[in-house]
N, C-alpha and C positions, 0 to 999 in steps of 0.2 A: 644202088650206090651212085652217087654222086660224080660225073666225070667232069673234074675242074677245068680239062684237056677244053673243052666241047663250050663252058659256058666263057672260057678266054678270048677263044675264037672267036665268039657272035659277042663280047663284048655284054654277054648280059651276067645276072645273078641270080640262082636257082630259084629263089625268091625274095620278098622284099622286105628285110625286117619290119617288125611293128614300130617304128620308127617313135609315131607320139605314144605309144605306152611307153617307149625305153625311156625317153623325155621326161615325160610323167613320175616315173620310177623311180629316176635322178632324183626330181625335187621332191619326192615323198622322203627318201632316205638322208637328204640333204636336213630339210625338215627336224627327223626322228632323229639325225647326231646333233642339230643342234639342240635340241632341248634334252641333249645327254644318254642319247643312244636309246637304245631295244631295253634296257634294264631301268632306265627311270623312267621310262613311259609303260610300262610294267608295273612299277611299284606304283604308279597314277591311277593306272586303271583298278589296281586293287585299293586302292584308298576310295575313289568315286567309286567301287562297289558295295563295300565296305558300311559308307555311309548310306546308300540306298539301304539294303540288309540289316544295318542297324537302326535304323528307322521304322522298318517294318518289325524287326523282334520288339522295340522299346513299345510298341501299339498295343498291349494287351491283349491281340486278339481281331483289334480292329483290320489290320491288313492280315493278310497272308500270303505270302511266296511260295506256291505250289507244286517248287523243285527243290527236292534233295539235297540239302547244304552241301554233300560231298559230288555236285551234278552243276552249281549252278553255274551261270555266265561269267563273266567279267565284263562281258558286251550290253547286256538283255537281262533286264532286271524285272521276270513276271513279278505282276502281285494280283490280288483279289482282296474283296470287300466281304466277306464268306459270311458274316451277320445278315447282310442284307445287298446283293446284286444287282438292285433298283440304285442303287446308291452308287454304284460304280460310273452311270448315264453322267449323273449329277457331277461326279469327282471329273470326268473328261472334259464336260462342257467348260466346270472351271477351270481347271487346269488350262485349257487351251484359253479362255481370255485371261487369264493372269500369263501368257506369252509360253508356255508350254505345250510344244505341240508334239503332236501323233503319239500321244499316249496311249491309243484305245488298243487295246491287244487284240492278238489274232481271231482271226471271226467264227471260227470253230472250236478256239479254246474260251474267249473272251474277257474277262477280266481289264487289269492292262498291262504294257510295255514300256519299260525307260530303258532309251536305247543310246546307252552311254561310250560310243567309240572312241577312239583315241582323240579327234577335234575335240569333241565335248571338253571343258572349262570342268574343272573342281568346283570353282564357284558354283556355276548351273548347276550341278547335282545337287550342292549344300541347299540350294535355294527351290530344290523338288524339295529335298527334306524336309524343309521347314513349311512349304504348304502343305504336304502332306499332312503335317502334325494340326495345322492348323484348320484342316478342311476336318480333321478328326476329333479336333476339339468341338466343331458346331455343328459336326452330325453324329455325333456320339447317343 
């Protein structure tokens, strides 16, 4: 237990808060009410989910998402190229000069990763969507 008696005395403090995380913490929450709290950055991350996942069902086939609709992220949005895994090299390399980066997913699962956290922009997602569609269109 803590004796307040002891740390009064010597003038010190048992220890010394995390001072820049509390700081830190301030302006992330500062941040999260201004653009309308924990419940509309909520409905955001499920809309940019949303549209990743509907983008990969509307693929015929072409993508696939390798986690259990009732499992998947809101964060991390796996997909695969399941025709053809040679073609997934190709979709990264693009991807990344069309200004998309670190799509390559995990190095033991493979496939790839859109890692859509709260920063992330709606816009950006819509605009994965729509290369997607289109990198599906000229390697179909």
């Amino acid at each position: 237990m803590f004796d307040y008696k002891v740390a009064a005395d010597n003038g010190s403090m048992y220890n010394t808060p995390p001072c820049w995380a509390i700081y830190i913490c301030g302006l992330v929450f500062k941040h999260l009410i201004k653009l309308g709290g924990l419940e509309a950055v909520r409905a955001n991350n499920v809309t940019k989910a949303a549209v990743l996942y509907d983008a990969i069902a509307a693929s015929d086939g072409f993508y696939n998402s390798p986690v259990d609709p009732a499992a998947r992220s809101k964060m991390n949005v796996p997909f695969t190229i399941p025709s053809n895994p040679e073609l997934e090299k190709k979709f990264v390399a693009e991807a990344t000069a069309a200004g998309f980066k670190e799509l390559k997913g995990h190095r033991s699962v493979g496939g790839m990763r859109a890692s859509i956290y709260n920063a992330m922009p709606l816009e950006a997602v819509e605009k994965l969507a729509a290369f997607m569609k289109e990198f599906q269109t000229a390697n179909a």
